[in-house]
Every structure is written in structure tokens, then in C-alpha cells.
C-alpha positions as CSV (number, residue, x, y, z in Angstrom):
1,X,-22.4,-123.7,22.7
2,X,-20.4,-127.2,22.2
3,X,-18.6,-128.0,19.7
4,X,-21.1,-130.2,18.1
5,X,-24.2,-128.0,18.5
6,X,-21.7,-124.9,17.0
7,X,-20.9,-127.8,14.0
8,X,-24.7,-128.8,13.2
9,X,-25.9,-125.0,13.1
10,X,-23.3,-124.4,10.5
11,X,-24.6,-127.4,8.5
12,X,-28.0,-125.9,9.1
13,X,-27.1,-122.4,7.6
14,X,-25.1,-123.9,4.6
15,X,-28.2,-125.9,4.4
16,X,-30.4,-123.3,4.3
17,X,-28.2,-120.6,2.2
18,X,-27.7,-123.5,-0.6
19,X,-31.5,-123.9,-0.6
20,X,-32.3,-120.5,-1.0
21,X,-30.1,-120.0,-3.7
22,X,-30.9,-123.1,-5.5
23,X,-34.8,-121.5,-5.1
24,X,-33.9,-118.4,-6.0
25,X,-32.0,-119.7,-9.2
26,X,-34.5,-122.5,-9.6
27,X,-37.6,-122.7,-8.4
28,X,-38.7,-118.7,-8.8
29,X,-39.5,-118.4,-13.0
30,X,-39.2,-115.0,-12.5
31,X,-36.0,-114.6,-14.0
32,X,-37.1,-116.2,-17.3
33,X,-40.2,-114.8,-17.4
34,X,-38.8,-111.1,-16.7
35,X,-36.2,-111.3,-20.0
36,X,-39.4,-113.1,-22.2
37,X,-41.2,-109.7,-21.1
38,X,-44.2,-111.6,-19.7
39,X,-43.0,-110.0,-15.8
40,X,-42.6,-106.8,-15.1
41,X,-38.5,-106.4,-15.0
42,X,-38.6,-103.7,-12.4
43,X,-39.7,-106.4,-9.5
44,X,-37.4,-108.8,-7.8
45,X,-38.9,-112.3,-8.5
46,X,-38.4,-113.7,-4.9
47,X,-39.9,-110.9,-3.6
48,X,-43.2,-111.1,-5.8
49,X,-43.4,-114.6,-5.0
50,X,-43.0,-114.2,-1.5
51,X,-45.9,-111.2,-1.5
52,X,-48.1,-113.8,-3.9
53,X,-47.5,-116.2,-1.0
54,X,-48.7,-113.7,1.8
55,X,-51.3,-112.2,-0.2
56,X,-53.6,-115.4,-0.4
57,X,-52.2,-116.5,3.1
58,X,-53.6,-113.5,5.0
59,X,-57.3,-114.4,4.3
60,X,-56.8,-117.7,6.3
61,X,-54.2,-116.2,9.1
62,X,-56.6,-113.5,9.8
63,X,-60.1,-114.6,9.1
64,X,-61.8,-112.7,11.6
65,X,-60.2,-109.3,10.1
66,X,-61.5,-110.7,6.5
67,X,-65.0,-111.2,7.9
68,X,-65.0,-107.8,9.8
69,X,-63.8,-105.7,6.4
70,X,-65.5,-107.8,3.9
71,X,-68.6,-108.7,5.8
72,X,-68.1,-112.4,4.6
73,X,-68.1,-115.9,6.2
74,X,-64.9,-117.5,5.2
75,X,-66.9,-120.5,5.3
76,X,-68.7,-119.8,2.1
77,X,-67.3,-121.6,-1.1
78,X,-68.6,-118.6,-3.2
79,X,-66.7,-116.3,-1.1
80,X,-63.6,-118.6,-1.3
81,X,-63.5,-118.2,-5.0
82,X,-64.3,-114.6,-4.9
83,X,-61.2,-114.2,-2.7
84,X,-58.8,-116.9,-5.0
85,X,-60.4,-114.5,-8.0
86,X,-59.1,-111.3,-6.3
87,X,-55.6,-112.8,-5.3
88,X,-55.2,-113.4,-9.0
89,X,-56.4,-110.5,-10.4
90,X,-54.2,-108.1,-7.8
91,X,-51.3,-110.9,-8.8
92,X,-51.7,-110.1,-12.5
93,X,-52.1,-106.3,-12.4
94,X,-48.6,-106.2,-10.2
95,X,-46.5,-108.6,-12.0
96,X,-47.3,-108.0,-15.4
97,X,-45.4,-105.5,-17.1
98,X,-46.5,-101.6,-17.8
99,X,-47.6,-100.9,-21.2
């Protein structure tokens, strides 16, 4: 690797090190929410966003799988918001803290 490549990769990874920890610090309301007691303080904030993240991405990455379990065209707005309603709802019963 040259010298300058070797340079601009290590300005990439302090680049992207510096952004996760400003998101993690940031961005992620986890934190804040975990010591108000409104998120459950047992989960690690980046890692419930993240799963938040791939939970309603995984109906569009794999719609075939969705239509072949569910039985539903991913094409149908009342389906869409049944799905948005169930990403919520499994959102809300994870996060939230145990009584």
C-alpha cells in the first residue's frame, strides 16, 4: 500500500471511529432515556437501535420471504401499515422497561 493510500485509510478510520462515537454519545437517546426509566436499562442503546433499524428493513430486503410467511403483497398500503404497526408494537414491548 503507498504511503498516501496507508495515510487516507487512517483518516478514514479516525473518521469513522469519531462518528461512531459522536452517534453513540449523540445521536442514540438511549442513554437519556434508560436513566429517565422510559428504556429498559438492561439493553445497550446502539444495539436496540441498530435491531429497530433491521427489523423494519427486512420486510423490504426480503419481500419475497414476507409474502411467502405472511401470505401478503408488499404492494398493499393496508399491509404496509399493518407491518409499520407490528415494527412498533415489537419495538415498544422490547425497549420498554419490565414492570
Amino acid at each position: 500500500m503507498s504511503s498516501s493510500a496507508s495515510t487516507s485509510a487512517g483518516r478514514t478510520r479516525r473518521a469513522a471511529a469519531t462518528f461512531s462515537l459522536r452517534w453513540a454519545t449523540e445521536a442514540v437517546p438511549g442513554t437519556a432515556a434508560q436513566r429517565a426509566g422510559a428504556l429498559d436499562d438492561e439493553l445497550d442503546p446502539a444495539h436496540l437501535v441498530f435491531m429497530m433499524i433491521a427489523l423494519a428493513a427486512w420486510w423490504i430486503s426480503v419481500p419475497q420471504l414476507a409474502q411467502m410467511l405472511t401470505g401478503a403483497d408488499d404492494r398493499d398500503a393496508d399491509e404496509h401499515a399493518r407491518r409499520r404497526a407490528f415494527v412498533v408494537r415489537a419495538a415498544e414491548r422490547l425497549a420498554l422497561p419490565r414492570p
